[in-house]
Biopython code that builds the backbone (N, CA, C, O; Angstrom):
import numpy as np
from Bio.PDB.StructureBuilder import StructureBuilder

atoms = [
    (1, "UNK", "N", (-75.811, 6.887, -86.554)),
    (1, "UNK", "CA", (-75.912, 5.457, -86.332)),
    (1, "UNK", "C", (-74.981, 5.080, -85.188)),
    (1, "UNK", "O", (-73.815, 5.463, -85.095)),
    (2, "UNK", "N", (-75.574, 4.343, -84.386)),
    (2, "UNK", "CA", (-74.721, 4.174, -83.005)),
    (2, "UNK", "C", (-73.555, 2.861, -83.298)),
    (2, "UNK", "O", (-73.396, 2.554, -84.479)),
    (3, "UNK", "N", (-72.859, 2.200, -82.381)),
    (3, "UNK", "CA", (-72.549, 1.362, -82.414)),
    (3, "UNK", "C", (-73.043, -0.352, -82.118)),
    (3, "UNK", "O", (-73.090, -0.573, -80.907)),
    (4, "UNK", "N", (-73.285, -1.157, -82.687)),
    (4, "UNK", "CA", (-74.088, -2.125, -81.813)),
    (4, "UNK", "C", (-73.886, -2.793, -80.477)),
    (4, "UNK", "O", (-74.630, -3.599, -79.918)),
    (5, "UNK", "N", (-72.584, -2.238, -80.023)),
    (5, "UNK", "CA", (-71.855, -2.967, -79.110)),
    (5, "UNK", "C", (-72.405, -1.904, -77.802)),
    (5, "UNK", "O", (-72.626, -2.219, -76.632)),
    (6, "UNK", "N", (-72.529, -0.595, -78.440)),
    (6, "UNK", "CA", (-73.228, 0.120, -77.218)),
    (6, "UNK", "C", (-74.671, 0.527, -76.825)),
    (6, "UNK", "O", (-75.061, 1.064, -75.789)),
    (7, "UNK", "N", (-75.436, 0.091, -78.035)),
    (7, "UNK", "CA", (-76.894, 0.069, -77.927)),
    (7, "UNK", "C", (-77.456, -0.875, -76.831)),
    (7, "UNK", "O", (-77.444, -2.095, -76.667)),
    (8, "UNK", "N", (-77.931, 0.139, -76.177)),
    (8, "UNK", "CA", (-78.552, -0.274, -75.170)),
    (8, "UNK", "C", (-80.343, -1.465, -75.616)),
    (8, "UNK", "O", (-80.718, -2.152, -74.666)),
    (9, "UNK", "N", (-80.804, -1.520, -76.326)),
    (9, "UNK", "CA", (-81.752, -2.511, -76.235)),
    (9, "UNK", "C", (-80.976, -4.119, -76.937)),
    (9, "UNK", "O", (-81.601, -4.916, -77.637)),
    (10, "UNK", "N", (-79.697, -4.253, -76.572)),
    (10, "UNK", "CA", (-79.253, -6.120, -76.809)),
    (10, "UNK", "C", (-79.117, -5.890, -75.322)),
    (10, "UNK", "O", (-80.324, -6.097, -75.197)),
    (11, "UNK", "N", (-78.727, -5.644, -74.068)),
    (11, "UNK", "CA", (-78.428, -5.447, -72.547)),
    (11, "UNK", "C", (-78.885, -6.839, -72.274)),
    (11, "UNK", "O", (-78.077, -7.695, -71.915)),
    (12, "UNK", "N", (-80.277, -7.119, -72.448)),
    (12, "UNK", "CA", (-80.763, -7.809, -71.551)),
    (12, "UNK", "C", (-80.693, -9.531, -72.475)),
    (12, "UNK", "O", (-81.335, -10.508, -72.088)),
    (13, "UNK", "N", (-79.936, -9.532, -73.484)),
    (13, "UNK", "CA", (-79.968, -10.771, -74.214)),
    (13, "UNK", "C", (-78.668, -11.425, -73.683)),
    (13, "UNK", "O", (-77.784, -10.577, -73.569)),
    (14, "UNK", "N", (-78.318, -12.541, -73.360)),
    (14, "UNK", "CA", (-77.113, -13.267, -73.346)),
    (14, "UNK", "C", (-76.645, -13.304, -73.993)),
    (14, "UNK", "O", (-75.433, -13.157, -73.831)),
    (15, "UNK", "N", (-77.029, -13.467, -74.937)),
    (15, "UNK", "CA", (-76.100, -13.127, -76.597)),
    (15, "UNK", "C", (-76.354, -11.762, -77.381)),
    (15, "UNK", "O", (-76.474, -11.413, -78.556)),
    (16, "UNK", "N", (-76.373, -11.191, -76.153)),
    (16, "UNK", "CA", (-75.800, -9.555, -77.506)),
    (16, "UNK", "C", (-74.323, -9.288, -77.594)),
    (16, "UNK", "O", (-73.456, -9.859, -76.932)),
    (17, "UNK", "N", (-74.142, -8.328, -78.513)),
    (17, "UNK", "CA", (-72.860, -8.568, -79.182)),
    (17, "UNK", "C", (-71.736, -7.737, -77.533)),
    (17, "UNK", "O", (-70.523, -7.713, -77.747)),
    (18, "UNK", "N", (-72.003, -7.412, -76.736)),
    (18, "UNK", "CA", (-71.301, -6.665, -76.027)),
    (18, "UNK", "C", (-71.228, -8.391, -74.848)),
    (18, "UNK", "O", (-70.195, -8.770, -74.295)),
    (19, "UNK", "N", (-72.653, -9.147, -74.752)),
    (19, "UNK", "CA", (-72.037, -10.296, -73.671)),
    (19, "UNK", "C", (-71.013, -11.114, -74.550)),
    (19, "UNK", "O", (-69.948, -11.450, -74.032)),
    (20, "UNK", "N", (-71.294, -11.452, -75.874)),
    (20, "UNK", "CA", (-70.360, -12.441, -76.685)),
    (20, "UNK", "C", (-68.386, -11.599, -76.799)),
    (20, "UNK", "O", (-67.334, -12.236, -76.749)),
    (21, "UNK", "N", (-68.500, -10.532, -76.906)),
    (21, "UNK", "CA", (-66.993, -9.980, -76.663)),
    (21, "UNK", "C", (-66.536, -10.054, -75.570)),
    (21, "UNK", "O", (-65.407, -10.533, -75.464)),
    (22, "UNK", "N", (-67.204, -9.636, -74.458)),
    (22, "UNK", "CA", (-67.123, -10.075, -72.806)),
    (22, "UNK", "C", (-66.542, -11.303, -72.691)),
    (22, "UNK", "O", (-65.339, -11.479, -72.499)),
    (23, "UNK", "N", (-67.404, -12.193, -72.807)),
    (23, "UNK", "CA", (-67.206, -14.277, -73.283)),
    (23, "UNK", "C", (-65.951, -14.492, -73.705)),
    (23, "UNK", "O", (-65.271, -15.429, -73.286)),
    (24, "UNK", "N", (-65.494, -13.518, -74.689)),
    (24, "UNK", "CA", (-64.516, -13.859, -75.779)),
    (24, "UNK", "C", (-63.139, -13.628, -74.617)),
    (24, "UNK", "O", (-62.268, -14.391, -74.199)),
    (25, "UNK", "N", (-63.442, -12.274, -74.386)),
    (25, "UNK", "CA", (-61.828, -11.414, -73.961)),
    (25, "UNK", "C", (-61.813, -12.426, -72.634)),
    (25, "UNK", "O", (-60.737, -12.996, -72.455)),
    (26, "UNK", "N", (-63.039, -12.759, -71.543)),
    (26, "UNK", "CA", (-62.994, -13.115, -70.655)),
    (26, "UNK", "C", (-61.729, -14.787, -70.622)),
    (26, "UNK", "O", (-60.666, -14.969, -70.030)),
    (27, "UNK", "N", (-62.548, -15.686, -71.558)),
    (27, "UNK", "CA", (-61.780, -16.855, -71.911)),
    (27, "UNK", "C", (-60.704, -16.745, -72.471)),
    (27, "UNK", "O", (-59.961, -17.687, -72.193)),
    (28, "UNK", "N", (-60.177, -15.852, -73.293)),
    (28, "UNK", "CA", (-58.769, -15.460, -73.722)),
    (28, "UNK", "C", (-57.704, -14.945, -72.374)),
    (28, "UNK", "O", (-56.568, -15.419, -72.370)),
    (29, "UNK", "N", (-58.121, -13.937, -71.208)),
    (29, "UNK", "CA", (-57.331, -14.294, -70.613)),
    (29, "UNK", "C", (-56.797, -15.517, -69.606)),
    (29, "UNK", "O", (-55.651, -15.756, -69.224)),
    (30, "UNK", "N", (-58.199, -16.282, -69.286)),
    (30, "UNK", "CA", (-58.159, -17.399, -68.550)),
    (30, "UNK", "C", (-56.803, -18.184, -69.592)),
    (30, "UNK", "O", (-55.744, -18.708, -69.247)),
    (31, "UNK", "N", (-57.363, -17.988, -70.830)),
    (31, "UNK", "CA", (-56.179, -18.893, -71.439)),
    (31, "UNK", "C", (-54.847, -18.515, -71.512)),
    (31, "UNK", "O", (-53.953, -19.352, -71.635)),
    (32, "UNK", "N", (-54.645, -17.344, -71.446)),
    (32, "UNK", "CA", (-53.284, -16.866, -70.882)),
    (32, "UNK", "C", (-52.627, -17.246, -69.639)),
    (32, "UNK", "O", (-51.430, -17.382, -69.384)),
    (33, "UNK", "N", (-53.686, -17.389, -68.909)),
    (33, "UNK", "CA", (-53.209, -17.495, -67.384)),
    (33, "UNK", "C", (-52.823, -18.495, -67.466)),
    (33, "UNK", "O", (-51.672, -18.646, -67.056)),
    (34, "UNK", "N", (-53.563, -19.734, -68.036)),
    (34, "UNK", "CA", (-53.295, -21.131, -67.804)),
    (34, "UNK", "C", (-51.992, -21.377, -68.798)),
    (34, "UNK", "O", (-51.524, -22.514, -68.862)),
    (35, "UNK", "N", (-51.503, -20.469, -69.452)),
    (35, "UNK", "CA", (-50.065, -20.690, -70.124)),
    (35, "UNK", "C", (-49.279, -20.007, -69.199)),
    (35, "UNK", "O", (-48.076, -20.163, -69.405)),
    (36, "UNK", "N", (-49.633, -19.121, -68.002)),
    (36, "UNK", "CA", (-48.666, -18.714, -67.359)),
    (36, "UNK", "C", (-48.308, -17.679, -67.922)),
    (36, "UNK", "O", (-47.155, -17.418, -67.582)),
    (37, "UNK", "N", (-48.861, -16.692, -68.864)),
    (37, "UNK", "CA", (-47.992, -15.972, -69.699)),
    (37, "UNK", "C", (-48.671, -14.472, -69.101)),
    (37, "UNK", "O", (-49.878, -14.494, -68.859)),
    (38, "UNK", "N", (-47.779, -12.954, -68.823)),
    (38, "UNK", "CA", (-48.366, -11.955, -68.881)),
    (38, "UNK", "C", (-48.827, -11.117, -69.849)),
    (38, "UNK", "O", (-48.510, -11.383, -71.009)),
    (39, "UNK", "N", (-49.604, -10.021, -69.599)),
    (39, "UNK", "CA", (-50.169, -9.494, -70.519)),
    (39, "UNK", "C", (-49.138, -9.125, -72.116)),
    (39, "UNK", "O", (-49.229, -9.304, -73.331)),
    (40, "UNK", "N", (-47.954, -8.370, -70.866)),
    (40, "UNK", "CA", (-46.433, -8.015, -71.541)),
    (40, "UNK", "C", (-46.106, -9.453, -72.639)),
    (40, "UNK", "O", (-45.776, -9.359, -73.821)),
    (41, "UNK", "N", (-46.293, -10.655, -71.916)),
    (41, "UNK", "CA", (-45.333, -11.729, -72.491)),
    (41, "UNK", "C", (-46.370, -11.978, -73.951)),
    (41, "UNK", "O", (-46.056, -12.009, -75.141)),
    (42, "UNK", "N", (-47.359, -12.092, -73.449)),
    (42, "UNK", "CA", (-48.700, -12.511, -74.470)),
    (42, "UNK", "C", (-48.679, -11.508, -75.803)),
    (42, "UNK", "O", (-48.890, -11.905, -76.949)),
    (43, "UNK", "N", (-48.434, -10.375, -75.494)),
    (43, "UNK", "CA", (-48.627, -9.074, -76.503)),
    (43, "UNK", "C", (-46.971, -9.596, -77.658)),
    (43, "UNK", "O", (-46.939, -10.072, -78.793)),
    (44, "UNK", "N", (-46.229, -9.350, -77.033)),
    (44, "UNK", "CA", (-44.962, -9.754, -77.371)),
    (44, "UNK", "C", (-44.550, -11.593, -78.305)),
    (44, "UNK", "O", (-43.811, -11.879, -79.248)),
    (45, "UNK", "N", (-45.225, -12.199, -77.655)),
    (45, "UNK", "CA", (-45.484, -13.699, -78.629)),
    (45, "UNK", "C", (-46.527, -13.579, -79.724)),
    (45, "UNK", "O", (-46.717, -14.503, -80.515)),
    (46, "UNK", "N", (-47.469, -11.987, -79.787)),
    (46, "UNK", "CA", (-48.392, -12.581, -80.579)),
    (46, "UNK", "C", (-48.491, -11.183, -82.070)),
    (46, "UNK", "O", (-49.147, -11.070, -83.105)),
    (47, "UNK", "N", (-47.174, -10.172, -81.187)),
    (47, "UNK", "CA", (-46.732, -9.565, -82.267)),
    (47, "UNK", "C", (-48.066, -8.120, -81.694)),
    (47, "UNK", "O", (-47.670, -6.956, -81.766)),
    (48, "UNK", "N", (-49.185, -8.331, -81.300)),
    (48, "UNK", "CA", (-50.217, -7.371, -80.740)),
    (48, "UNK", "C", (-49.944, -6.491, -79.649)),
    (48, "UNK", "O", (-49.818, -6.670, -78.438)),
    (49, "UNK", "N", (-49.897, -5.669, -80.264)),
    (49, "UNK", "CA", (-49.691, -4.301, -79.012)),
    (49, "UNK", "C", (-49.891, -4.500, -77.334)),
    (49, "UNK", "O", (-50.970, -5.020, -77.050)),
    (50, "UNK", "N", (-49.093, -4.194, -76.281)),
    (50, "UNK", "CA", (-49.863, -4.337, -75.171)),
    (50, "UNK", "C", (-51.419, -3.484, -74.996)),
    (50, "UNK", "O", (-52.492, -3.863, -74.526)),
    (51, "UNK", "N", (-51.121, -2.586, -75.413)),
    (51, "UNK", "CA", (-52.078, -1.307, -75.117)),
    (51, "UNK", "C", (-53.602, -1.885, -75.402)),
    (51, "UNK", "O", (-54.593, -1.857, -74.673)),
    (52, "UNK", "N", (-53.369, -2.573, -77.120)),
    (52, "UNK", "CA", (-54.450, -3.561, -77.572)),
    (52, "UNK", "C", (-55.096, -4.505, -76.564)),
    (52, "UNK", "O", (-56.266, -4.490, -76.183)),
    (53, "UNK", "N", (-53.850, -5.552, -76.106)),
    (53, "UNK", "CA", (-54.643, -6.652, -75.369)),
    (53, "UNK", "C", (-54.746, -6.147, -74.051)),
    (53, "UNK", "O", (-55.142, -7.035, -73.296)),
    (54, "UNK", "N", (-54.537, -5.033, -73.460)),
    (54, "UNK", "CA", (-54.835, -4.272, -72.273)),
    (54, "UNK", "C", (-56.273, -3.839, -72.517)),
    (54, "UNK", "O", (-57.048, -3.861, -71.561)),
    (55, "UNK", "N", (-56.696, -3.446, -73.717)),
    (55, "UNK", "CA", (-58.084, -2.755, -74.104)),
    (55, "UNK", "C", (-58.995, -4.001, -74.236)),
    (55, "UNK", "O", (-60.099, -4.062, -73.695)),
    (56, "UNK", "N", (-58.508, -4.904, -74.923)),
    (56, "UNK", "CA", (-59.797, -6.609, -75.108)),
    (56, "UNK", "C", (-59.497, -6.741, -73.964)),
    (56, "UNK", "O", (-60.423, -6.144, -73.416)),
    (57, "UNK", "N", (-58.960, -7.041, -73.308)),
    (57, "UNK", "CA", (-59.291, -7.644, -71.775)),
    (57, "UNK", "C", (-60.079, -6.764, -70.946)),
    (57, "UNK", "O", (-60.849, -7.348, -70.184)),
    (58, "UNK", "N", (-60.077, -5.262, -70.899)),
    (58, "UNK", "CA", (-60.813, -4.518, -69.849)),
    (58, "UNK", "C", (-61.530, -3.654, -70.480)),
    (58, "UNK", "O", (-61.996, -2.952, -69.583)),
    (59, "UNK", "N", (-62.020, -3.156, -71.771)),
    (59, "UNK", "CA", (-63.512, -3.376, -72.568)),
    (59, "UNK", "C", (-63.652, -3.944, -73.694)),
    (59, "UNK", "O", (-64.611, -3.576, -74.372)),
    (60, "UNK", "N", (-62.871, -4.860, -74.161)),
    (60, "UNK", "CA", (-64.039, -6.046, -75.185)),
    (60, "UNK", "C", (-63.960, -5.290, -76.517)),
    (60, "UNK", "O", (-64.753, -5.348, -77.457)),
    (61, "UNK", "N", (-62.850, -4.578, -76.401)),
    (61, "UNK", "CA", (-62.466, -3.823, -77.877)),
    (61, "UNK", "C", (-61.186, -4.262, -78.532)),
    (61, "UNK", "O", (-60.142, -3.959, -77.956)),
    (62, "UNK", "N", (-61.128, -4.923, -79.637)),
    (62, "UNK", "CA", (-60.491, -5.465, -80.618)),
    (62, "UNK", "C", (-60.411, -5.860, -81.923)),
    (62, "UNK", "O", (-61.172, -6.758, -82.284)),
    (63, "UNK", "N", (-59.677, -5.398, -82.675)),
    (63, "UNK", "CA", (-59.808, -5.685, -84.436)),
    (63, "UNK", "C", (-59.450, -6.985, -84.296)),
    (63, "UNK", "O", (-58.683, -7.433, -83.444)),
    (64, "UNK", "N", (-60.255, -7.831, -85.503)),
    (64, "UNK", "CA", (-60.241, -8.997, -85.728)),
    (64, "UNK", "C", (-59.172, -9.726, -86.255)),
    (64, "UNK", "O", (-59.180, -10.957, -86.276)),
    (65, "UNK", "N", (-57.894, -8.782, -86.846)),
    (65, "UNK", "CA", (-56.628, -9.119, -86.853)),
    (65, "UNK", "C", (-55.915, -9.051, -85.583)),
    (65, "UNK", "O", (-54.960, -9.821, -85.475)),
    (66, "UNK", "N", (-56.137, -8.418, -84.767)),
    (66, "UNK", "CA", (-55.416, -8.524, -83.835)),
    (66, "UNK", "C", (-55.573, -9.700, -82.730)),
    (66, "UNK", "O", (-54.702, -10.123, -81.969)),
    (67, "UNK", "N", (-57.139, -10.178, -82.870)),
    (67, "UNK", "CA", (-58.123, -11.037, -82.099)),
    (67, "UNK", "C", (-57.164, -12.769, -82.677)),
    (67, "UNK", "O", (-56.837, -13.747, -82.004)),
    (68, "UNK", "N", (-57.002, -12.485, -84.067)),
    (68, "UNK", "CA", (-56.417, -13.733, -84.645)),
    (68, "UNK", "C", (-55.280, -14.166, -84.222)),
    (68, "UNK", "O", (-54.995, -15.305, -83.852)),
    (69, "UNK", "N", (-54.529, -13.098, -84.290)),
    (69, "UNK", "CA", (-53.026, -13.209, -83.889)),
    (69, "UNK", "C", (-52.956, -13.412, -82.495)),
    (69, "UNK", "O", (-51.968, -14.054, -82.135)),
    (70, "UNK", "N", (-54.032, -12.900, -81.271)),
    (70, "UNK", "CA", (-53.726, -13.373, -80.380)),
    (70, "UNK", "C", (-54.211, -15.082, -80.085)),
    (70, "UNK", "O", (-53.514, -15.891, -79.472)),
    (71, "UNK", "N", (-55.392, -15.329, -80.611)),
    (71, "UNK", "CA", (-55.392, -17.005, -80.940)),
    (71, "UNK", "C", (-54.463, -17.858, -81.384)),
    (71, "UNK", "O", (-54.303, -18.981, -80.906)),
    (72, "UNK", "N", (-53.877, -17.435, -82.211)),
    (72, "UNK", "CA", (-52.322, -17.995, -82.892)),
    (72, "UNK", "C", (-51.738, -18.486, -81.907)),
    (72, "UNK", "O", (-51.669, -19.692, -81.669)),
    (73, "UNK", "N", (-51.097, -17.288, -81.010)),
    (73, "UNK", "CA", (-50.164, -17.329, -80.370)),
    (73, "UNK", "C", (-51.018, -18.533, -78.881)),
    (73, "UNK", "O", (-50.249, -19.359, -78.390)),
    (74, "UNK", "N", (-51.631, -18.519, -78.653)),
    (74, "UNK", "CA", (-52.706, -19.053, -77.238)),
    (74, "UNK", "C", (-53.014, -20.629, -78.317)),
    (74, "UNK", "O", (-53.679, -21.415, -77.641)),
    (75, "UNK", "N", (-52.713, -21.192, -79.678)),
    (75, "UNK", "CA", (-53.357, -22.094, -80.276)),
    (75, "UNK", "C", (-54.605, -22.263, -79.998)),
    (75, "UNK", "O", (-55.042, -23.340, -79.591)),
    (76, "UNK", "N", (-55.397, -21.112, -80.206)),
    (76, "UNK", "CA", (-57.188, -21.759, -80.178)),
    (76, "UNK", "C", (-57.669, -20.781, -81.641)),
    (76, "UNK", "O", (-58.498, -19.872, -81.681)),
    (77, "UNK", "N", (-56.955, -21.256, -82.592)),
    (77, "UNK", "CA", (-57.871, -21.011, -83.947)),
    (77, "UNK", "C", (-58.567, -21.836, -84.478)),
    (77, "UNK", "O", (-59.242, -21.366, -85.394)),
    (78, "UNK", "N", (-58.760, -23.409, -84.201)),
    (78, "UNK", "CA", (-59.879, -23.978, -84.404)),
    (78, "UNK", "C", (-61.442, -23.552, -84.461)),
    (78, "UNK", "O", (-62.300, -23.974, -85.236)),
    (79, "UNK", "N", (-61.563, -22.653, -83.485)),
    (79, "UNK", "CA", (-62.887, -22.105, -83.525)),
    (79, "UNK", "C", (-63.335, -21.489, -84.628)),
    (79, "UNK", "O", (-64.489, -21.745, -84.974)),
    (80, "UNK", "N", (-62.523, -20.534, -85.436)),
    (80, "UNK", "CA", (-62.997, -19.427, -86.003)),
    (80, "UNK", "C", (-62.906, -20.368, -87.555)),
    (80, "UNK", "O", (-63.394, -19.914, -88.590)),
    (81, "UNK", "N", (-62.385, -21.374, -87.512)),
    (81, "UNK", "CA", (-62.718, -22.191, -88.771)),
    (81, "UNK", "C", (-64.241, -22.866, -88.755)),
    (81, "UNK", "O", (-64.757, -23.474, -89.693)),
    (82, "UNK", "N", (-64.738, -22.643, -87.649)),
    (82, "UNK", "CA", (-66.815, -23.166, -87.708)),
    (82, "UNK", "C", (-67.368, -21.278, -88.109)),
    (82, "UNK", "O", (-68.357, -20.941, -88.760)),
    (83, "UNK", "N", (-66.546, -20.560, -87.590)),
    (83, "UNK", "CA", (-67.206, -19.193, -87.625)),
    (83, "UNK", "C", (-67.868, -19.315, -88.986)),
    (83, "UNK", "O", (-67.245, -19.921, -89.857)),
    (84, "UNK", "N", (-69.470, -18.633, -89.362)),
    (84, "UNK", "CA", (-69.984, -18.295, -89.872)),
    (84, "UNK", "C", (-70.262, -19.864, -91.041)),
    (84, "UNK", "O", (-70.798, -19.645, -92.127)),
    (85, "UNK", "N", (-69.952, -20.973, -90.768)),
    (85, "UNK", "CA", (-69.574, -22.100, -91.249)),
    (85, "UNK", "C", (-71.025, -22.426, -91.820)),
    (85, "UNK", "O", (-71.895, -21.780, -91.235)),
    (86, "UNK", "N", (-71.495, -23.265, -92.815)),
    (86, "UNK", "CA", (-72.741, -23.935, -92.992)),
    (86, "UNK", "C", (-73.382, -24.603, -91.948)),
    (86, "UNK", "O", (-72.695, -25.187, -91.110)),
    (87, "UNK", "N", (-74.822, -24.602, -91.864)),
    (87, "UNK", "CA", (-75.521, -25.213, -90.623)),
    (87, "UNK", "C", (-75.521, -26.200, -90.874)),
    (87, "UNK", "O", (-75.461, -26.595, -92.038)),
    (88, "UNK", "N", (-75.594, -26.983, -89.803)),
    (88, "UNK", "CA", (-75.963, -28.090, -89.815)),
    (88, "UNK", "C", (-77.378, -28.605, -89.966)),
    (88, "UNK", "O", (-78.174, -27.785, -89.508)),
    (89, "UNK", "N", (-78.050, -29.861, -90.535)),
    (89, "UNK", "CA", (-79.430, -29.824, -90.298)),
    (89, "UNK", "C", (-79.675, -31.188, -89.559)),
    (89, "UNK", "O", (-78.931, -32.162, -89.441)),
    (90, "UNK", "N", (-81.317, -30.891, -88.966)),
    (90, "UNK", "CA", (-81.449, -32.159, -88.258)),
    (90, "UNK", "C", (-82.201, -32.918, -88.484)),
    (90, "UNK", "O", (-82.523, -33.813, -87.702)),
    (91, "UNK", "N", (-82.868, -32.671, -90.107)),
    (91, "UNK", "CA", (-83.837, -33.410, -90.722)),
    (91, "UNK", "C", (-83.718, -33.290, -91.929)),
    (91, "UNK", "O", (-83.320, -32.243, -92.440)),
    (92, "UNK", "N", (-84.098, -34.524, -92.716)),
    (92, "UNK", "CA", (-84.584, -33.978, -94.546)),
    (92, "UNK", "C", (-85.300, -33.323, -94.809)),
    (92, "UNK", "O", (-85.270, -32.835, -95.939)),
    (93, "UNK", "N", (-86.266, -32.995, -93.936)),
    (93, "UNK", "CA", (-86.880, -32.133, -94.614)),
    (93, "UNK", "C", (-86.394, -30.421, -94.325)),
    (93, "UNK", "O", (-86.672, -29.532, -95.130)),
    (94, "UNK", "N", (-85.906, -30.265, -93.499)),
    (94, "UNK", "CA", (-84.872, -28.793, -93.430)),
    (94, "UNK", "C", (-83.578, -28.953, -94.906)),
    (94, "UNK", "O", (-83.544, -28.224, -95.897)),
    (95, "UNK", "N", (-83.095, -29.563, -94.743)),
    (95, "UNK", "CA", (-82.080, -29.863, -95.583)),
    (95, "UNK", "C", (-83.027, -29.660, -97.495)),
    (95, "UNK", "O", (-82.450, -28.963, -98.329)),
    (96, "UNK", "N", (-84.413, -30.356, -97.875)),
    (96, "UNK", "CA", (-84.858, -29.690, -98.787)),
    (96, "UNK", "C", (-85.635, -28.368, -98.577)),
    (96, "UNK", "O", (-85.539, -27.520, -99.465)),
    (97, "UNK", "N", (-86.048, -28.228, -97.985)),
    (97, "UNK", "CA", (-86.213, -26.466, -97.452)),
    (97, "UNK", "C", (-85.519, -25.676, -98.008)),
    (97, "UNK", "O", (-85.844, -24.906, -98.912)),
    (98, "UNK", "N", (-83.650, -25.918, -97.088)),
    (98, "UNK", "CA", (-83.039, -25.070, -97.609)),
    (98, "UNK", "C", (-82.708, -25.552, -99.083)),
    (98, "UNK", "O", (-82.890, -24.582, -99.820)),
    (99, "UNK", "N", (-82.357, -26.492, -99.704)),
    (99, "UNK", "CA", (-82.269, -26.909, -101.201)),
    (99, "UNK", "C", (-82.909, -25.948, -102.372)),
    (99, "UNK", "O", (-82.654, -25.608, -103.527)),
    (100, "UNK", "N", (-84.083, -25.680, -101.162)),
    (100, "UNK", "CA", (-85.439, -25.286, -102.390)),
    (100, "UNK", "C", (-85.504, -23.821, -102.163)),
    (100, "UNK", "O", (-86.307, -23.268, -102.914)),
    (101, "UNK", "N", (-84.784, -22.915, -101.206)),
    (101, "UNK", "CA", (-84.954, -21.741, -101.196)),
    (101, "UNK", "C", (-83.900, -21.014, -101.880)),
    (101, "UNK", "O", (-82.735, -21.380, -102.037)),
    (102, "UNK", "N", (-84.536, -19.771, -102.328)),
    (102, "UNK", "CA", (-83.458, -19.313, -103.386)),
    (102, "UNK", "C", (-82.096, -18.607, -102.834)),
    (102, "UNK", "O", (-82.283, -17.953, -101.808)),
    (103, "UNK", "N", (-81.149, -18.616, -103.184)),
    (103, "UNK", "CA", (-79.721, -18.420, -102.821)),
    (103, "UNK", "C", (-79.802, -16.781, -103.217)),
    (103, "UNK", "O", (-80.013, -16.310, -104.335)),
    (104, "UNK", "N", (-79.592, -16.136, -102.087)),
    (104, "UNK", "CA", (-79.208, -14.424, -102.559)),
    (104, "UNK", "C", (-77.301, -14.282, -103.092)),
    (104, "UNK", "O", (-76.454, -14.862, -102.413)),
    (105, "UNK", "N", (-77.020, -13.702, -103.968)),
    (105, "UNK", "CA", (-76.044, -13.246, -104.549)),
    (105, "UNK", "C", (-75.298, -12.109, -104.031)),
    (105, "UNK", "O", (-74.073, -12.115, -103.912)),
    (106, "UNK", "N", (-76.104, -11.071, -103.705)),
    (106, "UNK", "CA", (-75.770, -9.929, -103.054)),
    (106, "UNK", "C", (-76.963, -9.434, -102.047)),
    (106, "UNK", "O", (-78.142, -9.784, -102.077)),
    (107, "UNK", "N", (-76.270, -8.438, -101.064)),
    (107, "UNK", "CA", (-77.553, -9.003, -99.827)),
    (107, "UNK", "C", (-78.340, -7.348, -100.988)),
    (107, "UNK", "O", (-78.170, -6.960, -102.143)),
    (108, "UNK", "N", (-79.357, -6.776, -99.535)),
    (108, "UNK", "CA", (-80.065, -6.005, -99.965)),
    (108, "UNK", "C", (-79.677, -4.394, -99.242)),
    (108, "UNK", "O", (-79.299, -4.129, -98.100)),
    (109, "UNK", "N", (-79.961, -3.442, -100.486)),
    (109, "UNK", "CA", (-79.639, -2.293, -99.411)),
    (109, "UNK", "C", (-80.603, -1.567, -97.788)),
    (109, "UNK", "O", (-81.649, -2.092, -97.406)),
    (110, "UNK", "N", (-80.360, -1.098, -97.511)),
    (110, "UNK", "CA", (-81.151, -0.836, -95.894)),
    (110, "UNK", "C", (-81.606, 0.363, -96.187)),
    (110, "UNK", "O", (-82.546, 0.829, -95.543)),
    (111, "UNK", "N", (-81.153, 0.892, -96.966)),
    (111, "UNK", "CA", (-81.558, 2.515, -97.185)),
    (111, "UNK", "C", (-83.650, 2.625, -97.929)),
    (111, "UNK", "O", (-84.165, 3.718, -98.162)),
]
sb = StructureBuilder()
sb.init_structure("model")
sb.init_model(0)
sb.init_chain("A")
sb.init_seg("    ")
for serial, (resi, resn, name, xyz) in enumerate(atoms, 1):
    if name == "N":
        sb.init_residue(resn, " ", resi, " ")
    sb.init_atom(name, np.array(xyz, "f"), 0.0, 1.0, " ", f" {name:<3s}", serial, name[0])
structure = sb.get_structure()
């Protein structure tokens, strides 16, 4: 089983998971910059390895603890409080749709 980040058939989507980490690391250092802070200073305020935020910035590889802690430190954890958040709807009748469809408990196996 490959990785999804290196499978080549998301390439051509704007939102495959390799452009959305790109997006991510890309705007995280802009936001460094605009604090003025170096890679050294940034790693060091946010407790995250340099080596780490040397690797998200120049391929888009990062554990999601480490991803947090560097938000912490940059104050942009607002976002990840919508992450995976309830949708929004834009009608009643979506809103009984979902009402009326049944709620899974546990997902399903793939095997």
């Amino acid at each position: 089983m490959t990785n999804i980040l290196s499978d080549n058939d998301y390439q051509l989507d704007a939102y495959n998971p390799f452009a959305i980490a790109q997006g991510i690391a890309t705007r995280l250092q802009q936001r460094r910059l605009e604090h003025n802070l170096t890679q050294d200073a940034l790693a060091n305020r946010s407790g995250v390895s340099l080596g780490s935020l040397k690797r998200f910035e120049q391929h888009y590889e990062i554990s999601l603890k480490n991803l947090l802690l560097l938000a912490v430190a940059l104050d942009c954890t607002a976002e990840f409080a919508e992450l995976f958040a309830n949708r929004h709807f834009n009608s009643i009748e979506e809103v009984l749709k979902a009402k009326a469809a049944k709620t899974r408990k546990r997902g399903r196996s793939s095997v």
